[in-house]
C-alpha positions, 0 to 999 in steps of 0.5 A: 617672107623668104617665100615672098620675095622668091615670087614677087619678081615674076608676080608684079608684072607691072605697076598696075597688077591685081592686088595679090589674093588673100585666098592662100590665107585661108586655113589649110586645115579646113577644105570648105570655109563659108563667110557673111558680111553685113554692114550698114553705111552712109556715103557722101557723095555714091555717083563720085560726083563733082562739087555740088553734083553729088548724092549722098545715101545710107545703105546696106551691104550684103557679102556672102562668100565661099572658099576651097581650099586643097593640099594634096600633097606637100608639092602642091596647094591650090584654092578657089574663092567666090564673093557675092556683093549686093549693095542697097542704096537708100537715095536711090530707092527714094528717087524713084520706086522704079529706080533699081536701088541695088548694085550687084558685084561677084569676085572670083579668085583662085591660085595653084602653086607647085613644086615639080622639084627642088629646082623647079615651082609653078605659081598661078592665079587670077582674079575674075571680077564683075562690079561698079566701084572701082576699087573692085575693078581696080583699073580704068577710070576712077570713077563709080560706073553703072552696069555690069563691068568685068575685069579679069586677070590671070598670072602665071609665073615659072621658076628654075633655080640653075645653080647654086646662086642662079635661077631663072623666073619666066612670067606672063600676065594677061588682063581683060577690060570690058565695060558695059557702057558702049553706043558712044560716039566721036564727040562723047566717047564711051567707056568701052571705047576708051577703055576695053582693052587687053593686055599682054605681058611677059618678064624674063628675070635673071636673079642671082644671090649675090649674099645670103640675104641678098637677090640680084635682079636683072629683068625684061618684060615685054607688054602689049596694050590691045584696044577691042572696042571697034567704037569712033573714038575722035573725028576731027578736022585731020582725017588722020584723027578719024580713028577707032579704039585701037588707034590707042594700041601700044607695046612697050619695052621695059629694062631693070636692075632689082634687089630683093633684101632681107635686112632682118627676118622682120623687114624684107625690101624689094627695088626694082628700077629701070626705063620703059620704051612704049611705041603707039605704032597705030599713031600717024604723028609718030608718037612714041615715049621713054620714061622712068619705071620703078617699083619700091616695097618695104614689109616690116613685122615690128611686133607678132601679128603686126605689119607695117608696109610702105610701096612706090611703083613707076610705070604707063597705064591706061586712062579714060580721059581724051583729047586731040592736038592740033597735029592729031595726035591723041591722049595715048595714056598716063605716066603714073607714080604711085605712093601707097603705105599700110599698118595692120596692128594687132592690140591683143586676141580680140582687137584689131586696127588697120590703116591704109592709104595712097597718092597717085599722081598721073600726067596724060600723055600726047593730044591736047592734054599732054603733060596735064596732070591730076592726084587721085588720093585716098585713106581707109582707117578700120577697127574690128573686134573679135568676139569669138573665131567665128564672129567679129564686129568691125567699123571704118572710114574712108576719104577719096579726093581727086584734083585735076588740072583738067575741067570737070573731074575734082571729086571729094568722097567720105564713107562710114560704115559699121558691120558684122562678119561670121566665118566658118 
């Protein structure tokens, strides 16, 4: 826990960041572990379509893995973890013969951690992924999307313990979007057009320990938001409006205070709270914005192996949704606050529940949409049985819904599945 909450400042760059790898679970002891998933499962609605647009199928997937794992010295620890997906789709193997009924994901994550000296440590990490499900892409549109869509995400972070009570964290994110949907035009605009894009983002984090338990935190990060697609996105009456991608370019300047307390060796609470300033600079209407920016965790193991946690975070993100006003003015992005909460309950040796959900509710920012807002929510449940340290059984459920104040866009989804997964 302690190790937790001295990197999570310079590793929750932003609301949106990657999900933290599982990869430094893996056993240290043992240099190679290979894994292989299978599951058979039945999915209501698999194109997340609208009310009585969608299809349902059962289907098969198949997940092999490997991972590397390394410490060549008590200073050092580094890992490596690739995950194939192949996802078989009964509905649409029946559509058409031709049809191609299978989807295909990789994954490829890894980390370093380093400690030059007691006062210095290096942390890094990324995480590589080509996939359609948008979980697995983890940014963009909530929606399924056909192709071959890559989402990469390398982070990196340096601490330098100064004094006794005071170190210093310097951090820098970089993320790459690019969907294969491309070829649209101004008036149907395509994924790549809305959404390929780079972002670039760097914190300094001033953390003093005000008590033994107790981590001031005094932040700035810089972010800037590149669009790469060279795709007419909207041309309207305005020539003003006739723009590419990049129209939608942005930096932001984001101030915090934060507090990183251990209330108990069981429940660790971080709090970040500040404001963020984004600047359109491409945008002729002048368009710029100021709002909140926020970030809550709360970890607590109320039992050996059990977990319960509890998150918010505050912040702008990109969307793929656009329109244009009657000044020209464009959606630039969302303002989105998210609400997560998770249980990892451990039975006894062999059996094993999870419960995990979240709420985001998101408001578009400028064009005809501005201040429109939609709620994406979502809830997964899972029990798994383990038979022996290398075989365990698993089943689960999972709901997404998504209200919109915007037309075409409400989807419901339910998804059941029952499977087997072998590690060695």
């Amino acid at each position: 826990m302690n190790k937790f909450i001295a990197s999570a400042g310079a590793i929750a760059l932003s609301a949106s960041a990657v999900n933290a790898s599982p990869i430094e679970s893996v056993d240290p002891g043992k240099a190679w572990t290979v894994g292989l998933s299978l599951r058979g499962f039945y999915d209501d609605n698999y194109v997340t379509a609208t009310s009585g647009n969608e299809r349902d199928s059962f289907g098969l997937d198949i997940s092999p893995s490997v991972a590397y794992r390394i410490d060549p010295s008590d200073r050092t620890s580094l890992g490596l973890r690739y995950t194939f997906g192949a996802t078989w789709y009964q509905d649409r193997q029946s559509l058409n013969s031709n049809n191609d009924s299978w989807d295909y994901s990789h994954a490829l994550d890894g980390f370093l951690e380093h400690q030059f000296t007691q006062r210095l440590s290096l942390n890094a990490r990324d995480t590589f992924v080509i996939a359609q499900e948008p979980e697995l892409l983890n940014g963009g549109s909530n929606y399924r999307t056909e192709g071959n869509n890559m989402r990469n995400n390398a982070q990196i972070s340096l601490t330098a313990v100064l004094t006794r009570e005071l170190s210093l964290v310097l951090g820098y994110n970089n993320t790459y979007v690019d969907y294969e949907q491309s070829g649209g035009d101004q008036n149907n605009p395509s994924l790549s057009g809305l959404l390929d894009r780079t972002e670039h983002e760097g914190l300094v984090n001033l953390r003093w320990q005000a008590a033994k338990e107790s981590t001031m935190v005094f932040g700035y990060n810089y972010k800037e938001v590149l669009y790469n697609s060279d795709e007419f996105i909207v041309i309207a009456g305005n020539p003003s409006t006739n723009q590419t991608a990049d129209y939608r370019n942005n930096q932001s300047h984001i101030a915090y205070l934060g507090l990183d307390q251990n209330v108990s060796k069981d429940l660790v609470v971080t709090v970040r709270g500040g404001a963020e300033f984004v600047d359109y600079y491409n945008d002729t209407t002048g368009a710029d914005d100021t709002s909140p920016y926020g970030q809550v965790a709360v970890n607590y193991t109320y039992r050996p192996n059990s977990t319960a946690s509890l998150g918010w975070t505050y912040s702008h993100q990109a969307t793929d949704v656009l329109s244009v006003d009657g000044s020209g003015g464009i959606t630039q992005d969302q303002d989105a606050s998210v609400l997560f909460a998770g249980i990892n309950h451990y039975f006894d040796a062999r059996w094993q529940g999870k419960v995990n959900g979240f709420w985001q509710n998101s408001t578009y920012n400028g064009g005809g949409f501005d201040g429109e807002s939609e709620n994406f929510f979502g809830v997964a449940l899972g029990l798994s049985y383990r038979f022996n340290r290398h075989l365990t059984g698993d089943v689960g459920y999972s709901f997404d819904t998504l209200t919109s104040d915007l037309p075409g866009r409400d989807y419901d989804r339910n998804r059941v599945f029952l499977g087997v997964t072998a590690v060695y």
